[in-house]
C-alpha positions as CSV (number, residue, x, y, z in Angstrom):
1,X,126.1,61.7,115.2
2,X,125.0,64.7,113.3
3,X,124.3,63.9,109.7
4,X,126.2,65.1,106.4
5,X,122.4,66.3,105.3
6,X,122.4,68.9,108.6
7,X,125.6,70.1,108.0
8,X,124.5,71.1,104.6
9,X,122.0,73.2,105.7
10,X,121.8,76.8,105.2
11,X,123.3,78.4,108.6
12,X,121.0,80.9,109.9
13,X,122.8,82.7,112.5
14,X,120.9,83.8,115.6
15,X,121.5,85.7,119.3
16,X,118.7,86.6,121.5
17,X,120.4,90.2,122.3
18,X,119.1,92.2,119.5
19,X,122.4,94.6,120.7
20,X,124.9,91.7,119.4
21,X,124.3,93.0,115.7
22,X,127.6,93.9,115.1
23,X,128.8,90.4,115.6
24,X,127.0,89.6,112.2
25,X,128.1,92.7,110.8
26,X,131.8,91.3,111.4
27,X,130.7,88.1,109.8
28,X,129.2,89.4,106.4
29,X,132.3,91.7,106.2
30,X,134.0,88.7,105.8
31,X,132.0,88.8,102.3
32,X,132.3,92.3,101.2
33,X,133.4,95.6,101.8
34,X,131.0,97.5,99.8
35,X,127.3,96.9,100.0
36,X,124.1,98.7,99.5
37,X,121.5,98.4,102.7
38,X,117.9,97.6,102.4
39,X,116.1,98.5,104.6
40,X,112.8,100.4,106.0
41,X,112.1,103.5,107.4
42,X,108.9,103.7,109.4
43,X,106.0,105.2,108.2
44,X,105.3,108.5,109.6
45,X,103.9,108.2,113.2
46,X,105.6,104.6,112.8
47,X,107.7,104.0,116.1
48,X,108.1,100.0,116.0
49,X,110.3,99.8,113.0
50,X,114.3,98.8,113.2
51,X,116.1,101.2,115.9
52,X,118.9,103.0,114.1
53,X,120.9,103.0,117.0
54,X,121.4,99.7,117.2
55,X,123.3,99.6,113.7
56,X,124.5,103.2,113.9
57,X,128.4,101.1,113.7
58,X,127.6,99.4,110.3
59,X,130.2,102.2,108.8
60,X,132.8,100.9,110.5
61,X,132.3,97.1,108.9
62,X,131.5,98.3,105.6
63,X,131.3,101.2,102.8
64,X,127.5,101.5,103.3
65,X,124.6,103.4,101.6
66,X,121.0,103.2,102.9
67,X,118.9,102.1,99.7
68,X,115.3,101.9,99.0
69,X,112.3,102.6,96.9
70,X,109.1,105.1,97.2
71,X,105.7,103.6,98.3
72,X,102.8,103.3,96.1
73,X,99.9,105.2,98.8
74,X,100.7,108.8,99.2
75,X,102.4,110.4,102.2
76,X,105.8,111.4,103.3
77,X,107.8,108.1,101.5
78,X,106.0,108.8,97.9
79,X,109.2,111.3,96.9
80,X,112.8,110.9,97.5
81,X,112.8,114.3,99.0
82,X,110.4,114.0,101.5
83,X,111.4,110.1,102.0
84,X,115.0,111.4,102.7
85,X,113.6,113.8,105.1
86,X,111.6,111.5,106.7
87,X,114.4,109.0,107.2
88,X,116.7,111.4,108.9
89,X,113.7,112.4,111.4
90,X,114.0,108.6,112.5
91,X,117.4,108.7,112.9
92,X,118.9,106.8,109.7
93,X,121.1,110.2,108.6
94,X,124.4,108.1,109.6
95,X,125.0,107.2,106.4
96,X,124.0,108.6,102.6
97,X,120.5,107.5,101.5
98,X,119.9,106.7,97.6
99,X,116.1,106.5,96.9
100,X,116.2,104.0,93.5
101,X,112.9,105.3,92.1
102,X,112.4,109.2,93.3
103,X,110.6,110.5,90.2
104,X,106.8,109.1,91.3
105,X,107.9,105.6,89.6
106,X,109.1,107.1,86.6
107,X,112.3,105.2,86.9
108,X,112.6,101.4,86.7
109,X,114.5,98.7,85.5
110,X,112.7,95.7,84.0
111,X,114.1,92.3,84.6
112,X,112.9,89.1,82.9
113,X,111.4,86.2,85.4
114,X,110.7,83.3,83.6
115,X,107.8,84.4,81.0
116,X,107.3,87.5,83.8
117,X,108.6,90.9,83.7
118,X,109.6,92.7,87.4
119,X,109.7,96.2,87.4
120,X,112.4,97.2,90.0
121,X,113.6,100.8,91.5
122,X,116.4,102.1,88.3
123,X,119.4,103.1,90.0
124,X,119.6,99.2,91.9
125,X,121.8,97.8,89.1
126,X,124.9,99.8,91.1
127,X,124.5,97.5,94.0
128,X,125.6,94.2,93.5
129,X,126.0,93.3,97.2
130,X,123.4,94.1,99.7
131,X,122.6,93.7,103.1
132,X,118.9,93.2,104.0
133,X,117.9,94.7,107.4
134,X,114.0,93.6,108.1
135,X,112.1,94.1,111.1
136,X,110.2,91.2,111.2
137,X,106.2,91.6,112.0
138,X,102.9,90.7,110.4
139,X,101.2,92.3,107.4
140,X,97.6,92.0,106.5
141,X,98.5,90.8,102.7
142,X,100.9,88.3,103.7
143,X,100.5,87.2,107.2
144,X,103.9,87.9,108.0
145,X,107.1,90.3,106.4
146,X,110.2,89.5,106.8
147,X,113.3,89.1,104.5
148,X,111.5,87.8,101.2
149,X,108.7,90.8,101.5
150,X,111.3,93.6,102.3
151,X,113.3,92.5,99.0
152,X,110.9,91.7,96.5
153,X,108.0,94.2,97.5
154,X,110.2,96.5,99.0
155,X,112.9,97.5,95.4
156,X,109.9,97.4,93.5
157,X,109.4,100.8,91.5
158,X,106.0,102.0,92.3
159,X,104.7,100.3,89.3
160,X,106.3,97.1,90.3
161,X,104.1,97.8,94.0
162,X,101.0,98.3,91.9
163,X,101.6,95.3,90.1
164,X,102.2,93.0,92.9
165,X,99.4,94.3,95.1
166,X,96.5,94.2,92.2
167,X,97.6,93.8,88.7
168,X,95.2,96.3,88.0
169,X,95.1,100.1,87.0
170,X,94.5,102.8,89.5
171,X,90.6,103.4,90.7
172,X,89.1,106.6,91.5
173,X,87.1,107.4,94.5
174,X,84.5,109.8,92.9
175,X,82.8,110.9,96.3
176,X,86.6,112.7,96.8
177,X,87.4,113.5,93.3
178,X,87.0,117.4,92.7
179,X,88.0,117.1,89.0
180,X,91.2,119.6,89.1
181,X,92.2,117.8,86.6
182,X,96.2,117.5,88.1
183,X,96.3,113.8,87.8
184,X,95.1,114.5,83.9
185,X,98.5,116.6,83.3
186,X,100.4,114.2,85.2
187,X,99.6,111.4,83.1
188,X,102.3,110.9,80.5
189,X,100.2,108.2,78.1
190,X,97.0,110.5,78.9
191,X,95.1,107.5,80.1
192,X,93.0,109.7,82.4
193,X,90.3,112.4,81.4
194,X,87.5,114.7,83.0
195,X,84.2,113.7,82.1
196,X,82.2,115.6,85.6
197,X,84.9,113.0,87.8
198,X,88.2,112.0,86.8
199,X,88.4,108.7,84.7
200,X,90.8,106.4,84.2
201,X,91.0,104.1,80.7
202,X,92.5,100.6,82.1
203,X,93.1,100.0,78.5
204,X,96.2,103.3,78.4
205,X,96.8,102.7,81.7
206,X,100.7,101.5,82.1
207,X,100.5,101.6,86.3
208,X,103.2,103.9,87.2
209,X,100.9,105.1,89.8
210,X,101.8,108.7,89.4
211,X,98.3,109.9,89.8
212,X,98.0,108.6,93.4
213,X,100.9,110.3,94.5
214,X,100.0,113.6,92.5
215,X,96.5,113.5,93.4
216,X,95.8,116.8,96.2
217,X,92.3,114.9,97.5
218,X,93.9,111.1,97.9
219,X,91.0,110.2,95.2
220,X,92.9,107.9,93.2
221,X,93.7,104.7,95.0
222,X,94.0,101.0,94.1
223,X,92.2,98.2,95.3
224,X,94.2,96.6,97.9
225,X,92.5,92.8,97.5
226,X,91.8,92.9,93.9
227,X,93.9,90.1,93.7
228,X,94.0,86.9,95.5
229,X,96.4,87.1,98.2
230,X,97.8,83.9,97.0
231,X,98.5,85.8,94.0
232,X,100.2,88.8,95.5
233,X,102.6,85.9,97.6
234,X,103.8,84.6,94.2
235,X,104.3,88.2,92.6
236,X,106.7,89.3,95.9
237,X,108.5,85.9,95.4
238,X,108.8,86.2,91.6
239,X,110.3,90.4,92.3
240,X,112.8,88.9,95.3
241,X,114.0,86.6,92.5
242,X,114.5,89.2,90.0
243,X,116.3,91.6,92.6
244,X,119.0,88.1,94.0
245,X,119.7,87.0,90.6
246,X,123.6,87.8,90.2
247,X,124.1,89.4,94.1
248,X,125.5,88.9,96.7
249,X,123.1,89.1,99.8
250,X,123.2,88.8,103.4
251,X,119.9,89.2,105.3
252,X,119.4,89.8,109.2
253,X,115.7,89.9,110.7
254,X,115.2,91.7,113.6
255,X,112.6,89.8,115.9
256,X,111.6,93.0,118.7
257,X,108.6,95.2,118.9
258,X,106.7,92.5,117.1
259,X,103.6,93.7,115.9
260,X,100.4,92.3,114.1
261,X,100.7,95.0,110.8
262,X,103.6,96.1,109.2
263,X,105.7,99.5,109.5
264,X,103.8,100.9,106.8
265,X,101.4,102.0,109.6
266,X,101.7,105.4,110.3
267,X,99.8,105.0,113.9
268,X,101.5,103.9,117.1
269,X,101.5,99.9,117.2
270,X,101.8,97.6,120.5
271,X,104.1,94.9,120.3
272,X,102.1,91.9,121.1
273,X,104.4,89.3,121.9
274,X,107.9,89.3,124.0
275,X,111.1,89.6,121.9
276,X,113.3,87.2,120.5
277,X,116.8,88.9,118.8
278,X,118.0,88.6,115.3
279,X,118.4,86.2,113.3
280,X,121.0,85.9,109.9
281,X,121.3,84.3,106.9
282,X,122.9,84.7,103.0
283,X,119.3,82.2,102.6
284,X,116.0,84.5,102.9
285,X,114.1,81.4,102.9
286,X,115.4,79.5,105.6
287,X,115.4,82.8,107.5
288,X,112.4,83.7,107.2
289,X,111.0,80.2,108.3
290,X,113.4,80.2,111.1
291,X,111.8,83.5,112.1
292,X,108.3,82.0,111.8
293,X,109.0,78.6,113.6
294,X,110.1,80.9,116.7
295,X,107.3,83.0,117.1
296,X,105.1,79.8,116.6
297,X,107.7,77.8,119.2
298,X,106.9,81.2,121.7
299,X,103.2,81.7,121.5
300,X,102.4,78.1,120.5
301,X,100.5,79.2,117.7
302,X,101.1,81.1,114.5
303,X,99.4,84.3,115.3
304,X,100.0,85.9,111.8
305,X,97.7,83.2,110.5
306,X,95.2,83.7,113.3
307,X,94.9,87.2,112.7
308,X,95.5,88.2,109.1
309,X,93.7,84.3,108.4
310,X,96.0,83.4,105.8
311,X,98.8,81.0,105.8
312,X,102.5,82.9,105.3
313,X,104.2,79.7,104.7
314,X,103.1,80.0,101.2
315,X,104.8,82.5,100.0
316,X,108.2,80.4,101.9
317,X,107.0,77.3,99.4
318,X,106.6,79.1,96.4
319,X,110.0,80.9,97.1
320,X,111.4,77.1,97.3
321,X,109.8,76.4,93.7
322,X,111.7,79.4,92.0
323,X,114.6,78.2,93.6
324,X,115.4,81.3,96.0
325,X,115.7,79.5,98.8
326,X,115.1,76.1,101.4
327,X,112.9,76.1,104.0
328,X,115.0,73.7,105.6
329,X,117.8,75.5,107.8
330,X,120.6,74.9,110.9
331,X,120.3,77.2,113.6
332,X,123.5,78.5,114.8
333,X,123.9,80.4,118.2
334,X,126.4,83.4,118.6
């Protein structure tokens, strides 16, 4: 007899043909009609992130728009032209593309998580349904991204990225630094000045990381483990939070081309495990862990933890303790 305490559990949908997607598309249109769709691009040189043609159909479920933030490192997803740009290249020009935060992380919206302030791409407050499309991999901060890492990491303005990987301001690599002095007139609280190298003053410094993406030499950086990992778990959780309170939100994880490192890569990455499918849920938690418990079921192992030597499963706990989710989840075949 199957308990009243299953049957509560969260569905997360799931099909081992990764070409069955528009079966969950007809489910979640069930839900809405207009949505906004997360979702990531592929670094350039990427080739391992989600393959547009196997949602090219999602406009004929929905009134769709592509949506997603600017990265904090330089390169061709720092502006919303040359993100745009770069998005069409890989195929994802089927629908219209909004870029929340295309002014170097000028623009943000700040929303209030318990005594913490997330600092979100401005122009996300139009969507109040979205659909979550993540390619689900590992990532050398977090052991694995999935769901919870492609919302909360992935609307956060640039500053919000710079908070959540360091907490700290911007450093400068002084063996590159040629002192042109660009990052100096692109620095609205003047928190930068020339003295032989460029210098930063931590104490000005607001972290809207401007200065790494103006900078011509890729001098200005930030330190990528400056805070515990542990640390930049909880800050990713505490951002999802801010972007699902008040939406409606559908995720859907695709599990092919698995890799050890994240899209973000601009080099060619082998996938280095056989693929699973997709996997859907409205709970980002329990997908997530479903995701996790099937590469771990396949290999017999969790490889993310093997390899990045940190356990993911943390950041699916701490999600539990804010409330975003349960790890705890009924898998439903389609």
């Amino acid at each position: 007899m199957i308990s009243s305490l299953f049957l509560k559990m969260q569905k997360v949908y799931f099909t081992k043909d990764v070409r069955k997607v528009n079966e969950f598309f007809k489910i979640v249109s069930k839900d809405f009609k207009e949505v906004g769709v997360k979702i990531h691009f592929g670094e350039e040189g990427n080739d391992t992130y989600i393959d547009p043609k196997l949602i090219k159909d999602i406009g004929k479920y929905f009134k769709a728009k592509f949506i997603e933030c600017n990265v904090l490192y330089k390169g061709k997803r720092t502006t919303r032209k040359s993100h745009i740009e770069l998005a069409k290249k890989h195929g994802f020009g089927f629908l219209d593309i909004d870029i929340l935060d295309g002014n170097l992380g000028e623009d943000e919206i700040k929303v209030k998580v318990g005594n913490d302030i997330v600092r979100l791409g401005k122009g996300l407050e139009r969507y109040k349904n979205l659909l979550v499309l993540s390619h689900f991999k590992g990532h050398m901060l977090t052991s694995f991204g999935g769901a919870i890492k492609n919302i909360g990491m992935g609307l956060g303005s640039r500053a919000g990225k710079l908070d959540m990987h360091s907490g700290i301001a911007p450093i400068v690599h002084e063996e590159k630094c040629i002192a042109c002095g660009i990052c100096v007139e692109n620095c609205d609280v003047s928190a930068i000045k020339i003295n032989g190298k460029a210098k930063i003053n931590k104490e000005k410094c607001v972290g809207c990381a401007k200065c790494i993406a103006v900078c011509p030499e890729n001098a200005i950086g930030i330190n990528w483990r400056g805070r515990s990992r542990n640390k930049v778990m909880e800050k990713i959780a505490k951002y999802a939070k801010g972007v699902l309170e008040g939406r409606n939100v559908w995720c859907i994880n695709f599990l092919n081309n698995i890799t050890y490192n994240c899209d973000c890569f601009s080099g060619k990455q082998e996938p280095f495990m056989e693929d699973i499918g997709i996997l859907m849920s409205k709970d980002c938690v329990g997908l997530d862990k479903a995701c996790l418990d099937l590469v771990k079921k396949q290999k017999g192992f969790d490889p993310f933890k093997a390899t990045h030597e940190i356990d993911g499963e943390y950041i699916l706990d701490f999600c539990e303790k804010l409330g975003i989710g349960k790890k705890k989840y009924r898998l439903v075949e389609i």
